[in-house]
C-alpha positions as YAML, in Angstrom:
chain: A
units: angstrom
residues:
- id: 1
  name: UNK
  ca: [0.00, 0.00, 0.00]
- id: 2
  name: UNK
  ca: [3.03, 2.10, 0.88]
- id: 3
  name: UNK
  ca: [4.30, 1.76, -2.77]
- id: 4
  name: UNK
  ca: [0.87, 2.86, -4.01]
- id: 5
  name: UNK
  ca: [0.93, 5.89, -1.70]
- id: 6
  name: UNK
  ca: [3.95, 7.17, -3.11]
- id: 7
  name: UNK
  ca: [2.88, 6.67, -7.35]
- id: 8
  name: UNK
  ca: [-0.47, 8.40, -6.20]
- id: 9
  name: UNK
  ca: [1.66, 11.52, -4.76]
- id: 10
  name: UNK
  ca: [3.69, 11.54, -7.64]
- id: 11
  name: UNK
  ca: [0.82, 11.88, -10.21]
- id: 12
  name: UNK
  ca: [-0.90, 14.48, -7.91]
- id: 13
  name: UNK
  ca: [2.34, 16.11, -7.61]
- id: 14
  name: UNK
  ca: [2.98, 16.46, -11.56]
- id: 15
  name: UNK
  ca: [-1.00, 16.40, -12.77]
- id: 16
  name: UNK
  ca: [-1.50, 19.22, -10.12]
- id: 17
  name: UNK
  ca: [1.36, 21.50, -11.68]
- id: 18
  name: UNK
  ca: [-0.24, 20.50, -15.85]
- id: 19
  name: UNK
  ca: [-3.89, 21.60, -14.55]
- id: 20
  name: UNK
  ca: [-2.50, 24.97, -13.09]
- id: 21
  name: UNK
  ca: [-0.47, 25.95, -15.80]
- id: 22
  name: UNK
  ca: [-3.72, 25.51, -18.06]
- id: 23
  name: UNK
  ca: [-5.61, 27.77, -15.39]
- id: 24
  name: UNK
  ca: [-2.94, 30.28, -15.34]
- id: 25
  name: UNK
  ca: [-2.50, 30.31, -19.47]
- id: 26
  name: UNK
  ca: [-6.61, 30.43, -19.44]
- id: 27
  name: UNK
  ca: [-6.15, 33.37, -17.10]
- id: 28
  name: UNK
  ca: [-8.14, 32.26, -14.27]
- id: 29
  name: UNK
  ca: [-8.34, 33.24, -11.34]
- id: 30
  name: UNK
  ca: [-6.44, 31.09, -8.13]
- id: 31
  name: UNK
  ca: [-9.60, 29.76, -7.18]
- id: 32
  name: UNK
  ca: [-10.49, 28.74, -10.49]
- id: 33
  name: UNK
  ca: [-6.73, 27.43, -10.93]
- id: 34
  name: UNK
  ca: [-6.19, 25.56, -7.88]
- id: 35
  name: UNK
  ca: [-10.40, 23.81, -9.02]
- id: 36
  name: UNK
  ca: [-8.33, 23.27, -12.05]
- id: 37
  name: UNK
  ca: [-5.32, 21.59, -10.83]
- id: 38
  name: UNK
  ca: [-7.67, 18.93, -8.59]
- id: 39
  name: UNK
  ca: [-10.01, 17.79, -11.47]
- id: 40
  name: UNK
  ca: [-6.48, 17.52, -13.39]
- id: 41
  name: UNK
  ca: [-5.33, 15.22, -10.19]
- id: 42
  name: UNK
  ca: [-8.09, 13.65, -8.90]
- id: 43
  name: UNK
  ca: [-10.60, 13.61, -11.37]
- id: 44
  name: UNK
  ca: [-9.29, 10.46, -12.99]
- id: 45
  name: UNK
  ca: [-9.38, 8.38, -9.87]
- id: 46
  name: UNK
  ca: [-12.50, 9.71, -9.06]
- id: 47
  name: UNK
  ca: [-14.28, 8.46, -12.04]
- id: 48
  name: UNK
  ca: [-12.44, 4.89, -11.68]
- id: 49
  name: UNK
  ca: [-13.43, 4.12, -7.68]
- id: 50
  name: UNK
  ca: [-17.28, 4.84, -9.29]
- id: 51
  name: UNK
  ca: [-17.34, 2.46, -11.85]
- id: 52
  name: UNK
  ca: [-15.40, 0.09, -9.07]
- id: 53
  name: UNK
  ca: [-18.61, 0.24, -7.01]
- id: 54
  name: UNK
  ca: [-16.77, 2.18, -4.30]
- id: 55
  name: UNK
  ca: [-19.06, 3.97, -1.95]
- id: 56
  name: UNK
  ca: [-16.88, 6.71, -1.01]
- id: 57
  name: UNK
  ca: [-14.23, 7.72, -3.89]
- id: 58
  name: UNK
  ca: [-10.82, 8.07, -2.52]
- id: 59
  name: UNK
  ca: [-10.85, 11.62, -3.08]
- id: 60
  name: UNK
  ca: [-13.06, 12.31, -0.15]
- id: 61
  name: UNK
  ca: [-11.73, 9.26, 2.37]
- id: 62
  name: UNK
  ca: [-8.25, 11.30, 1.83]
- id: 63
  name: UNK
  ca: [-8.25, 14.52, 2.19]
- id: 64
  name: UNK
  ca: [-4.76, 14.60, 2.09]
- id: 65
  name: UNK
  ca: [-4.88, 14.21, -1.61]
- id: 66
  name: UNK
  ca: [-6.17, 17.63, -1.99]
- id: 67
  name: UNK
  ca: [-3.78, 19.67, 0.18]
- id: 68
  name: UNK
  ca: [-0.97, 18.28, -1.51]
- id: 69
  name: UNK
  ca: [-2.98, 19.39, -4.57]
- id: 70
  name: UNK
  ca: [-3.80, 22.85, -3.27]
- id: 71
  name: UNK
  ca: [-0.51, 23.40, -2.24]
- id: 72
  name: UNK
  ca: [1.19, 22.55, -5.26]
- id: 73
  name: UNK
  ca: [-1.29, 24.58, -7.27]
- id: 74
  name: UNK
  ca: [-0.49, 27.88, -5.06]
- id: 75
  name: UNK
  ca: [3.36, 27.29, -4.88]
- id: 76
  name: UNK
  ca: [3.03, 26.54, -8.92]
- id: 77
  name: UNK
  ca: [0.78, 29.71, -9.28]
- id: 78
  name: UNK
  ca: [3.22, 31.95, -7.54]
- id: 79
  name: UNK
  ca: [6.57, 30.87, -8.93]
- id: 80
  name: UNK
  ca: [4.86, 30.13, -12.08]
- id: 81
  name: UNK
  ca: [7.99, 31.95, -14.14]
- id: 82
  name: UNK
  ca: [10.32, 30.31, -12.70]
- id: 83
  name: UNK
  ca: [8.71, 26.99, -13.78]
- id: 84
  name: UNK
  ca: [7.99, 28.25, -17.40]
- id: 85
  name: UNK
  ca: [12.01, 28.80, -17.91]
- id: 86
  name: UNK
  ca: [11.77, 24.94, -17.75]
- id: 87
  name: UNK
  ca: [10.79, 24.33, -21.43]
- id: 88
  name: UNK
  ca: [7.95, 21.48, -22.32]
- id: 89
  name: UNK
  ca: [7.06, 22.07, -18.63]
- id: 90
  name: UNK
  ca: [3.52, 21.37, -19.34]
- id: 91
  name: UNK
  ca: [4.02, 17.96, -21.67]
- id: 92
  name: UNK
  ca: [6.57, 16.72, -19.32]
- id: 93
  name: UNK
  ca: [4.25, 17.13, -15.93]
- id: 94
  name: UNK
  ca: [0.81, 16.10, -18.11]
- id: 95
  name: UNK
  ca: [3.12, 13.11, -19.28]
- id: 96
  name: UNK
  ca: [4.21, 12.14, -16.37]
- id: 97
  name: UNK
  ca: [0.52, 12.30, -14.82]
- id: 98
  name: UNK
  ca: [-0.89, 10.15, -17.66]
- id: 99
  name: UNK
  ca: [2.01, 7.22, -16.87]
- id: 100
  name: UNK
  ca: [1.36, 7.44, -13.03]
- id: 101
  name: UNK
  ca: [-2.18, 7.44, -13.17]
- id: 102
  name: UNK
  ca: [-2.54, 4.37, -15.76]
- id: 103
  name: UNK
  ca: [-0.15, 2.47, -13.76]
- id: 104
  name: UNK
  ca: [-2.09, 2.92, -10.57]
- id: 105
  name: UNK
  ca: [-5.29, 2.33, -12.09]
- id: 106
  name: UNK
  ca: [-4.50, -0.98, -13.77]
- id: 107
  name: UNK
  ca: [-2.92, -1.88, -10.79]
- id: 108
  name: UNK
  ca: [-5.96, -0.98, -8.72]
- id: 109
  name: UNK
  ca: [-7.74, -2.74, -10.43]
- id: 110
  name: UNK
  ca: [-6.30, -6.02, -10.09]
- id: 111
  name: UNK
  ca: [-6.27, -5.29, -6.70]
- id: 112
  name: UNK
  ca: [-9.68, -5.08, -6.14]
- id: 113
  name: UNK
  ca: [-9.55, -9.02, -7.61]
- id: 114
  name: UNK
  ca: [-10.85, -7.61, -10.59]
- id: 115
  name: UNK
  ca: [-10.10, -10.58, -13.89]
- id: 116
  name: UNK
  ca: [-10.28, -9.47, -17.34]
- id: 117
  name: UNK
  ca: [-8.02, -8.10, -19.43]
- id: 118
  name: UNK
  ca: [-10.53, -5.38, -21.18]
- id: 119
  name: UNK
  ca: [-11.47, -5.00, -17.58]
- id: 120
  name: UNK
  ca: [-8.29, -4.35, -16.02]
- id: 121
  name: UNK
  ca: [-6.81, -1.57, -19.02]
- id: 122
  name: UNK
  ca: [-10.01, 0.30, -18.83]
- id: 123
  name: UNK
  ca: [-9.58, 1.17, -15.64]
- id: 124
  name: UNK
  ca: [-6.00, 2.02, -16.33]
- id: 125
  name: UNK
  ca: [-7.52, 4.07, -19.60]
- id: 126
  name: UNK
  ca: [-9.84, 5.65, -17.69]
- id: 127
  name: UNK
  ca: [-7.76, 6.77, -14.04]
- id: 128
  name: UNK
  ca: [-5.03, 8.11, -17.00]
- id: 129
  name: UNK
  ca: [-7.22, 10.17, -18.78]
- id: 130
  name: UNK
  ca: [-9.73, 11.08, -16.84]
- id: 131
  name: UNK
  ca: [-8.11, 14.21, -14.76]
- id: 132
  name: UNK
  ca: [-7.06, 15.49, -18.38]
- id: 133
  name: UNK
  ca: [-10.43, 15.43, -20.11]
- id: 134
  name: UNK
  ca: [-11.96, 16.66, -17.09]
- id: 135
  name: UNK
  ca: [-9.22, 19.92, -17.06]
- id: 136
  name: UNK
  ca: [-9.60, 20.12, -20.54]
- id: 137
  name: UNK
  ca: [-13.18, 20.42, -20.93]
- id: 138
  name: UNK
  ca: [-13.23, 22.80, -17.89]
- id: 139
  name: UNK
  ca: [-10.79, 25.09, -19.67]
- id: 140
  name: UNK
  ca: [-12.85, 25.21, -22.90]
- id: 141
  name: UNK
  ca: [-10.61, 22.88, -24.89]
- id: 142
  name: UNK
  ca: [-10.64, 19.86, -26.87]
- id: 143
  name: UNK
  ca: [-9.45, 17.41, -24.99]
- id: 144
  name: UNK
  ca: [-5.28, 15.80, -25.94]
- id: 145
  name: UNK
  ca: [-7.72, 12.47, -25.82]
- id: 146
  name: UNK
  ca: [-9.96, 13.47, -28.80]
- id: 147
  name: UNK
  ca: [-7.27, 14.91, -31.13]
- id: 148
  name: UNK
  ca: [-4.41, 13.71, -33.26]
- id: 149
  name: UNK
  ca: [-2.17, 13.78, -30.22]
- id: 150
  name: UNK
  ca: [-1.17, 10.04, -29.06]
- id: 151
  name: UNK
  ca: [-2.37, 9.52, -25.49]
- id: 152
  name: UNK
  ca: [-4.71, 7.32, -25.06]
- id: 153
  name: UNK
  ca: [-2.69, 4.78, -26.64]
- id: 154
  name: UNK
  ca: [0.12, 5.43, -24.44]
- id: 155
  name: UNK
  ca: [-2.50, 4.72, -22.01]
- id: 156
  name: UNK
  ca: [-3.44, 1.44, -22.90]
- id: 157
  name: UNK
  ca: [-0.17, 0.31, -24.16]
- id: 158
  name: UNK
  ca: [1.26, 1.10, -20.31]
- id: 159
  name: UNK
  ca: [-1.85, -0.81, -18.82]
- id: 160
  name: UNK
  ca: [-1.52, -3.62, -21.31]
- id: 161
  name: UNK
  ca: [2.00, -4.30, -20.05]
- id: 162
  name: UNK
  ca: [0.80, -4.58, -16.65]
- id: 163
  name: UNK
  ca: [-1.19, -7.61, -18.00]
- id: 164
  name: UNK
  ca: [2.32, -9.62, -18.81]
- id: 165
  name: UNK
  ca: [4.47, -8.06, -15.82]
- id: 166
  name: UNK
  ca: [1.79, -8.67, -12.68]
- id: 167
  name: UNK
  ca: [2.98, -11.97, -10.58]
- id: 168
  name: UNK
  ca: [5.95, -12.34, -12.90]
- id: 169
  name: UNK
  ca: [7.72, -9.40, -11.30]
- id: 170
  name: UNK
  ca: [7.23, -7.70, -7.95]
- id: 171
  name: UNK
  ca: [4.78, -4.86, -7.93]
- id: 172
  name: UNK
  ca: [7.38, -2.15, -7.90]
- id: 173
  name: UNK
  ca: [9.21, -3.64, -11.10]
- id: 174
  name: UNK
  ca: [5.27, -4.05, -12.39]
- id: 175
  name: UNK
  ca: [4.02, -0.57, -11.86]
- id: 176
  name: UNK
  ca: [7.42, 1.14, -12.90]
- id: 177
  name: UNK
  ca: [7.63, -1.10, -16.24]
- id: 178
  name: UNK
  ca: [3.94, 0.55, -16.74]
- id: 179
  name: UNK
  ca: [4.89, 3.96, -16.04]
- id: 180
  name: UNK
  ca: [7.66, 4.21, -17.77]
- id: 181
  name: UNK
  ca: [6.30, 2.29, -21.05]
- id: 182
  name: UNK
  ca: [3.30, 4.76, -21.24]
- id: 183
  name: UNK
  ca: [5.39, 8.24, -20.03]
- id: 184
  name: UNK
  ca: [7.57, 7.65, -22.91]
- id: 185
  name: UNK
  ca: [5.61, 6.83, -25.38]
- id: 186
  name: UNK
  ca: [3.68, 10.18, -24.71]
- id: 187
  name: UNK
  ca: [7.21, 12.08, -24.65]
- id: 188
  name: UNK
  ca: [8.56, 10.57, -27.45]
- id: 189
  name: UNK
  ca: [5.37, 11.13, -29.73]
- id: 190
  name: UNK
  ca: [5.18, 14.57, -29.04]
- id: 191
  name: UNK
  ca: [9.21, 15.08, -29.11]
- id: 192
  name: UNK
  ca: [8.95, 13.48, -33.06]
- id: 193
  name: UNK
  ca: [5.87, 14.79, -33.44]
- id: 194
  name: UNK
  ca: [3.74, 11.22, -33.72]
- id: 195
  name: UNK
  ca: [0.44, 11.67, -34.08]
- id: 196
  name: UNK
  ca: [-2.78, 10.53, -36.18]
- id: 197
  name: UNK
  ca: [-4.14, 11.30, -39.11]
- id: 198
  name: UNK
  ca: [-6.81, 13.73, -39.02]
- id: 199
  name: UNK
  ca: [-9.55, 14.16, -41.87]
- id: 200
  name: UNK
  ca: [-9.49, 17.76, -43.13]
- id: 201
  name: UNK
  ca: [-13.06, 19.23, -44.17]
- id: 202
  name: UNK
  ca: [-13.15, 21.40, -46.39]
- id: 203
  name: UNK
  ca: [-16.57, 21.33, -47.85]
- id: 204
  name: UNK
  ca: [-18.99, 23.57, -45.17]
- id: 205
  name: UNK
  ca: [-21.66, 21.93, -46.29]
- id: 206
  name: UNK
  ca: [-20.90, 18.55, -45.30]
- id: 207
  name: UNK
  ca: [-20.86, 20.15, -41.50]
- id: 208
  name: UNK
  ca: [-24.41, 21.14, -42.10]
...
């Protein structure tokens, strides 16, 4: 549980920073950014521990959670230049967030005795992304998710390799393997600039 503790700090930790930068850039206000920065970090486990059936989401047993959130937020919000001298700043910390989070909720899932192998990268797919749709939307954008930017599948290429490390590693090897497998993939694609095709529209009246 200890080992779970620290991944989940570490995603709140860099998903906190991603969701205030997008407040701060969307000129909010530090109420609004700090709101911001805790549907960035906790949204995604929130919507997982509801479709697990859990009475009370994690979010609210912990409140822990959330002051480490806040007071990343506020210490991001005020030496906010000094973190944007640190280029990619943003993709690195939203990255890192999206390889933490998927690893912890595949992991989470097996826990919970959970079998299935659709089962178990959903609910790596879904703690991963969740935060960022959830900030994005908020913030009036379309989410990374629904563009040509590859995250998703970073997603559920990290949860899927949970599937073949779990019980033939430890869980430290098993969660790191995940994390690392998914952060990359998300680095590297937007490093080379990887991404999907997109179908360009050019007729108006087919949006009709």
């Amino acid at each position: 549980m200890i080992l779970i503790e620290v991944f989940v700090y570490a995603g709140i930790i860099a998903a906190s920073i991603s969701g205030t930068l997008v407040g701060i850039k969307k000129k909010l206000d530090l109420f609004g950014v700090v709101f911001l920065a805790a549907c960035t970090a906790l949204g995604g486990g929130l919507i997982r521990d509801m479709i697990l059936g859990q009475s009370v989401p994690n979010v609210f047993i912990k409140p822990q959670y959330f002051i480490v959130c806040t007071v990343i937020s506020i210490l991001t919000w005020l030496f906010y230049q000094r973190t944007m001298q640190f280029q990619h700043t943003l993709i690195i910390t939203d990255a890192i967030g999206l390889g933490v989070f998927t690893a912890v909720g595949s992991y989470s899932a097996i826990d919970h005795g959970l079998k299935g192998a659709f089962l178990i990268v959903s609910m790596g797919l879904i703690t991963g992304i969740g935060g960022g749709i959830m900030r994005d939307v908020f913030a009036r954008e379309i989410p990374f998710v629904f563009q040509k930017e590859i995250y998703a599948i970073a997603a559920i290429i990290g949860a899927i390799s949970i599937l073949f490390t779990y019980g033939e590693f430890s869980k430290l090897a098993s969660l790191y393997i995940c994390f690392t497998i998914t952060t990359l993939i998300r680095i590297i694609s937007v490093r080379y600039k990887i991404n999907f095709p997109i179908r360009n529209v050019n007729d108006k009246s087919f949006l009709m």
